[in-house]
Steps between C-alpha positions, in 0.01 A plus 500: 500500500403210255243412300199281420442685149409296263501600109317576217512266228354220266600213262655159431613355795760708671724177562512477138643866421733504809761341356545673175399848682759460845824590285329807301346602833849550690665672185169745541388430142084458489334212562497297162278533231373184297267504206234240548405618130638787261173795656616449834769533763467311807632651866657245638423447880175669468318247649588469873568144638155459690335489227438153408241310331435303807478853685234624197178585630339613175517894318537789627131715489487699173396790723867458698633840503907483455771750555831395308854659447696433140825615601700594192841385375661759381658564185803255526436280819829269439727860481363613815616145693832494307571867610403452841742264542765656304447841735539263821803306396817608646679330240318676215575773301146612524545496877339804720414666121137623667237612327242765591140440557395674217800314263392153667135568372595649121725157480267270680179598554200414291452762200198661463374293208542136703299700725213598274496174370475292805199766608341446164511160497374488863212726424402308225446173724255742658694575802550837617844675572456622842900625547821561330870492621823446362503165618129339407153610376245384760133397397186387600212344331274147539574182472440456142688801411805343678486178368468668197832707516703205655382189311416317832192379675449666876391199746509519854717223695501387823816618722514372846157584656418788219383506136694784309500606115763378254570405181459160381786495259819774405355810394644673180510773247497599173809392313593855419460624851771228603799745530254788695402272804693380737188270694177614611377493927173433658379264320461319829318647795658276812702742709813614355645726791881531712544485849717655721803299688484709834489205855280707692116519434315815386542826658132564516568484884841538667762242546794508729783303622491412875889502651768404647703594227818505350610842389789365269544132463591293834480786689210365741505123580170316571722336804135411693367278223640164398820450269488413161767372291683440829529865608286771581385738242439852428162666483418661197578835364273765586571569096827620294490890376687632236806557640526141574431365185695770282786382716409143459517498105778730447292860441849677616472905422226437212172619550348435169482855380368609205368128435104461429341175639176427476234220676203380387235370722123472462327820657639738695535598870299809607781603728841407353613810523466556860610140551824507322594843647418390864702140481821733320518757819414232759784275340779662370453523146552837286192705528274457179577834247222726352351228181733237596227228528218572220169284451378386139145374568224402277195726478282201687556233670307138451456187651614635832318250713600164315855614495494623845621826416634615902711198471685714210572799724720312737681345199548853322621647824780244550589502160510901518707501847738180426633703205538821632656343862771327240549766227382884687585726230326282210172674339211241572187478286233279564256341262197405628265233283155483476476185620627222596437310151791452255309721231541827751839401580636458154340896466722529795822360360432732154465806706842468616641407158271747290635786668822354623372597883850315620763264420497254757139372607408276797220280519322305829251313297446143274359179508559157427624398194220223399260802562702638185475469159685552194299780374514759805858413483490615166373831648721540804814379329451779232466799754833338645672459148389879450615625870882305381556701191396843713774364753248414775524239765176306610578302832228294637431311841589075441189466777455365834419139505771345403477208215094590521410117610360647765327769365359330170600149532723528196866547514558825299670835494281895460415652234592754362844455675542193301541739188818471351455906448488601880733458790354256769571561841519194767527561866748483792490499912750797529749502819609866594701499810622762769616837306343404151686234487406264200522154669327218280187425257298179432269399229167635646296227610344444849403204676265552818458306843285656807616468885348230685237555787757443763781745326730263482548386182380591112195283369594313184844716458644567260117542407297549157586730238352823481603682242837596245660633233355360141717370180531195339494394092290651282289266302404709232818761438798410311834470681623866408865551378581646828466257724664259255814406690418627825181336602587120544353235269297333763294824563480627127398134394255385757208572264618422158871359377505861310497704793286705682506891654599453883403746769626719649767728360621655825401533871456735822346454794161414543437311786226624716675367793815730413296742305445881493383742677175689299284815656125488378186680584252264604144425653523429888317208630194730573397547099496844543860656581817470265814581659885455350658224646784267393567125468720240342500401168573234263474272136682533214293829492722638699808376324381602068509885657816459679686359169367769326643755740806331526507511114384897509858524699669288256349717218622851671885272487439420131372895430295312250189312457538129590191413333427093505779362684518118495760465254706753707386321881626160347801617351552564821431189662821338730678794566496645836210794432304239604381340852510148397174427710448158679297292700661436811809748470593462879483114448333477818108578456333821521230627636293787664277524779159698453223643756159599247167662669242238418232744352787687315568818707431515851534273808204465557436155317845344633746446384662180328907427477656300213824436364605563098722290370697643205654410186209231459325567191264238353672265266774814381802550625791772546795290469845636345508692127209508318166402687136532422421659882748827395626493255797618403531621825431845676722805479800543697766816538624551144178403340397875436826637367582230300240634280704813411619530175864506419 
C-alpha cells in the first residue's frame, strides 16, 4: 500500500514555510498563520510546490467550477496537541486520563458560532456550502467566488505532462476567522489520492503461488538449483498462519478479547465475509462470532476506476484476516473510504474517532512525502491529535520501496507514517522454524537474480532490488521528544542539524518472500468464474495489521486502552521485549529460492525460478539498536505482558 497522493494547497513557496512549519507540524499544532496585512490570515503551505512561476501557464477560466474543504480548528487547537501528548506520556500525570468522544468534541471541537461564521463568510464570497461536519464545511462555487473567499488568484501550472489548477500565491482569510480554520483543501485539482502497499497486482483475476514450498522455514531445500551464499537454500514458505506468527511475537494465552481494532482501506470487498470465515476454518484460527467483523461504508462510492477499486479488496481482506489470524477473539470493524483520495480518507479516519468505532486502528495506505504538504498534514495530524486524547492508536504501513529512489527518484520516507502522531510500521523477512519455532528476522528488503539458461548458476546474483520495507528522515516533521535519545543523531539529523522524525517506530514481518498466507474470492482466468483460493502475501501491509493485533493482545494485558503508543514503544526500546532485528543475523547470507507461474496462476505460461536475497534493502539498513528498516525492533515473548499494569 503507498501512495502517489498529492495535496491540496496554495501559496508562497513551500520551501520557504517548511522550515518555520516542520517543528509545529510534529508537535501537531496547525500549520502557521502569518498576516501579510492586519484583514487577512495567510495558510501557510497552501500553495503546493509545483506551482511555480516558471510552471504558470496563465488563470484559471472564470467558469472553473471548484469544490474546496475549510477544515476547522477548533476552539483551542494548541490544548488539543498539549493534551494529546500529556494523555500518551507514561511519565505524565495526565497519562491514560481518556476522554470520550463526545467530551473530546465539547473541549475541542469547533463551536457552533466558528461554524456559522466560517459558512457566512464563505457564502458571502458567493460560494455555496455544499456539506457540514465536525471537522470542515465543504463548498463549491466558480472561480471568482473562490478567489474571492481565499485572497488568491487560480492559474493552472504545468506538472509533469499535465496542466492542473492552483493557486498562484498562499490563500487566506479574514483576520477574525483566523482561530476557526485550520487550512482549506482543493484548491488544487492534480490527483491527491493513497495507494495501497500490497506486492502482488490486482485481484481482478486470480493470482497464485506455484511450489515447491517450504511449509515452515528450511523445511524444503531447493537442493536441484545452484547454491547461493555458498550453500543451498530453502524454497519459500507456502505462507505463515496465525499460529505461527502469534507464536513468533510472543501472543502467549492472549487473544485480544474485548479489544476493538479497526482498518481503513479505500472501498470495500463484496465478499469479506465469506473470505475471512473460509481462510479461519481452513487455517486454524477461532471461528469468526455472530457481529465480530462489522462494515462502516459510505453511501456511494467514487472514483472507482482511477483508484482501481478491486485492487482495495485484496488489501481489505489481508488486513481483515492478518488481524484476526494474530488476535481471534478481537471485535474487527472495517472502514471503507470512498475513494482512494485523501479527502475520503480523512472522512474515514473521523468516522473512527467521531464515534470512537475502536482504539487501535490499522492502516495499509500513504504516499510519498514530497507528494505532501503542510496543509493536509494540518488535517490528518488533527484527526490523530483527536484519536490520542480518546486513547486511540493509529498505526500505519512505512511502505514498500524502500528509501523511494526507486520509486520517485527522491530519497524520502511515506506519508502519513512520517507523522509524528501515528505509529509507523517498517518491515521484516520473518524465520519460523520446525514446531513454531521463532528462528530469526531481517530488515525486509529483497534483492533478485534469475537462473541461467543452462541451470547452473544465478544471472547477475545477488541481482537487482525489488522491493522493501520504507523509513528514512523526515524532511518536513520535527524530531519528536520520543525519539530524542533513542534514534541516533546521524538518522534524526540527516535533513536539518535540528532533527528530523525517523521512520519506522516498530516492525513485523512483511516480506513477501516469508509472508502470509491470505484466502480471497477471485475471478478465474476465464473472466467469468470467481472461486476462493489462497496465496502468499506481503509489504508492510501486511506488517501495520499485524502490530495492531499484536497491540490488541497487549491492550487485553494492560485491561486498558493503549491509545497512541510511541512514547510507551520507545520507553521500551533496549530491553529484551524486543527482537533486535538485523541484516545478516546468521552472518553468513540469506536467501530463498522461488518457483512463480509466468502469467500469475497456472502452468501454463512456464514457469521462471529466481533466488531472493534478504536483508538487502535499498540504501537502509537493520543493523543493531535503533535502525530506520525496523525500528525499534519487532515484538518478542514478554512484549505483550509487559504492558500490564502493576
Amino acid at each position: 500500500m503507498r501512495s502517489n497522493r498529492a495535496t491540496v494547497r496554495a501559496g508562497v513557496s513551500l520551501a520557504a514555510t517548511l522550515p518555520m512549519l516542520a517543528g509545529a507540524l510534529a508537535l501537531g499544532i496547525p500549520a502557521a498563520h502569518a498576516a501579510d496585512h492586519p484583514a487577512r490570515d495567510l495558510l501557510a503551505g497552501t500553495r503546493p510546490a509545483w506551482a511555480t512561476a516558471k510552471a504558470d501557464r496563465g488563470a484559471t477560466s472564470d467558469t472553473t467550477r471548484v469544490s474546496a474543504r475549510v477544515y476547522l480548528a477548533g476552539r483551542d487547537a494548541a490544548g488539543l496537541a498539549a493534551y494529546a501528548k500529556a494523555v500518551s506520556d507514561p511519565h505524565s500525570d495526565s497519562y491514560g486520563k481518556y476522554l470520550t468522544a463526545g467530551q473530546a468534541q465539547a473541549r475541542f471541537g469547533a463551536t457552533p458560532a466558528q461554524v456559522a461564521a466560517v459558512k457566512s463568510w464563505l457564502t458571502a464570497a458567493g460560494l455555496k456550502v455544499t456539506g457540514v461536519t465536525r471537522h470542515y464545511v465543504s463548498v463549491s462555487g466558480d472561480v471568482a467566488a473562490v478567489e474571492k473567499a481565499f485572497g488568491t488568484r487560480l492559474h493552472n501550472f504545468a506538472k509533469g505532462s499535465r496542466t492542473y489548477r492552483a493557486p498562484a500565491s498562499t490563500a487566506s482569510v479574514p483576520q477574525s476567522l483566523a482561530d476557526a480554520v485550520l487550512t482549506v483543501t482543493g484548491l488544487d485539482n492534480a490527483p491527491h489520492m493513497a495507494t495501497h502497499d500490497d506486492q502482488l497486482p490486482p485481484p481482478d483475476t486470480v493470482f497464485r503461488n506455484a511450489g515447491p514450498f517450504s511449509s515452515y522455514y528450511g523445511s524444503a531445500t531447493a537442493s536441484t538449483l545452484p547454491d547461493a551464499y555458498g550453500k543451498k537454500v530453502p524454497y519459500v514458505v507456502k505462507g505463515y498462519t496465525g499460529k505461527q506468527l502469534r507464536a513468533a511475537y510472543g501472543a502467549g494465552t492472549r487473544t485480544g478479547k474485548g479489544v476493538r481494532v479497526a482498518i481503513t482501506d479505500a472501498y470495500a470487498s463484496p465478499t469479506i465475509a465469506y473470505d475471512a470465515g473460509t481462510y479461519a476454518k481452513r487455517n486454524g484460527d477461532a471461528a469468526w462470532k455472530t457481529g465480530q467483523l462489522q462494515q462502516v461504508l459510505p453511501k456511494k462510492y467514487s472514483d472507482t476506476k482511477g483508484c482501481s477499486a478491486s485492487g482495495w479488496y485484496g488489501e481489505e481482506t489481508l488486513d481483515v484476516e492478518a488481524v484476526h489470524a494474530v488476535a481471534p477473539a478481537a471485535n474487527v470493524t472495517y472502514v471503507g473510504a470512498a475513494s482512494c483520495h485523501d479527502d475520503d480518507l480523512l472522512d474515514a479516519l473521523g468516522k473512527v474517532v467521531d464515534k470512537h468505532l475502536a482504539d487501535i486502528v490499522s492502516n495499509s495506505w500513504g504516499e510519498v512525502e514530497a507528494a505532501q504538504t503542510p496543509d493536509l498534514a494540518a488535517a490528518y495530524d488533527q484527526v490523530f491529535q483527536l484519536g490520542a486524547v480518546e486513547g486511540i492508536g493509529f498505526y500505519f504501513s512505512s511502505g514498500d520501496d524502500g528509501d523511494e529512489v526507486a520509486n520517485s527518484g527522491t530519497k524520502q520516507v511515506d506519508s502519513p507514517a512520517n507523522s509524528a502522531w501515528v505509529t509507523a510500521v517498517g518491515g521484516t523477512s520473518l524465520a519460523v522454524g520446525k514446531d513454531d519455532t521463532y528462528l530469526w528476522e531481517t530488515g525486509w528488503g529483497t534483492d533478485k537474480a534469475t537462473l541461467s539458461a543452462d541451470g547452473k548458476s544465478w544471472t547477475d546474483f545477488p541481482g537487482a532490488f525489488t522491493s522493501g520495507a520504507g523509513g528514512g528522515t523526515s524532511k518536513t516533521v520535527a524530531e519528536p521528544g520520543y525519539q530524542q535519545g533513542v534514534v541516533p543523531n546521524a538518522l534524526a539529523k540527516a535533513n536539518s542539524a535540528a532533527g528530523n522524525r525517523v521512520v519506522p517506530d516498530i516492525a513485523a514481518i512483511a516480506d513477501p518472500n516469508t509472508g502470509f498466507l491470505v484466502g480471497q474470492t477471485q475471478t478465474l482466468p476465464d473472466g467469468k468464474t470467481q472461486a476462493y483460493s489462497e496465496y502468499r502475501i506481503g509489504g508492510t501491509s501486511l506488517a501495520a495489521p499485524t502490530i495492531a493485533a499484536v497491540q490488541a493482545l497487549a491492550q487485553e494485558a494492560r485491561g486498558k486502552a493503549i491509545g497512541f503508543a510511541n512514547p510507551v514503544i520507545y520507553a521500551k526500546y533496549g530491553s529484551k521485549v524486543y527482537h533486535d532485528v538485523t541484516d545478516d543475523p546468521t552472518g553468513s547470507g540469506l536467501a530463498v529460492a522461488r518457483v512463480d507461474f509466468v502469467n500469475g496462476y497456472d502452468a501454463t505460461g512456464g514457469l521462471t525460478t529466481s533466488v531472493r536475497s534478504l536483508g538487502k534493502d535499498s540504501s537502509l539498513a537493520a543493523v543493531k539498536g535503533y535502525d530506520d528498516v525496523t525500528g525499534v525492533g519487532s515484538p518478542a515473548n514478554g512484549y505483550v505482558e509487559s504492558y500490564r499494569r502493576r
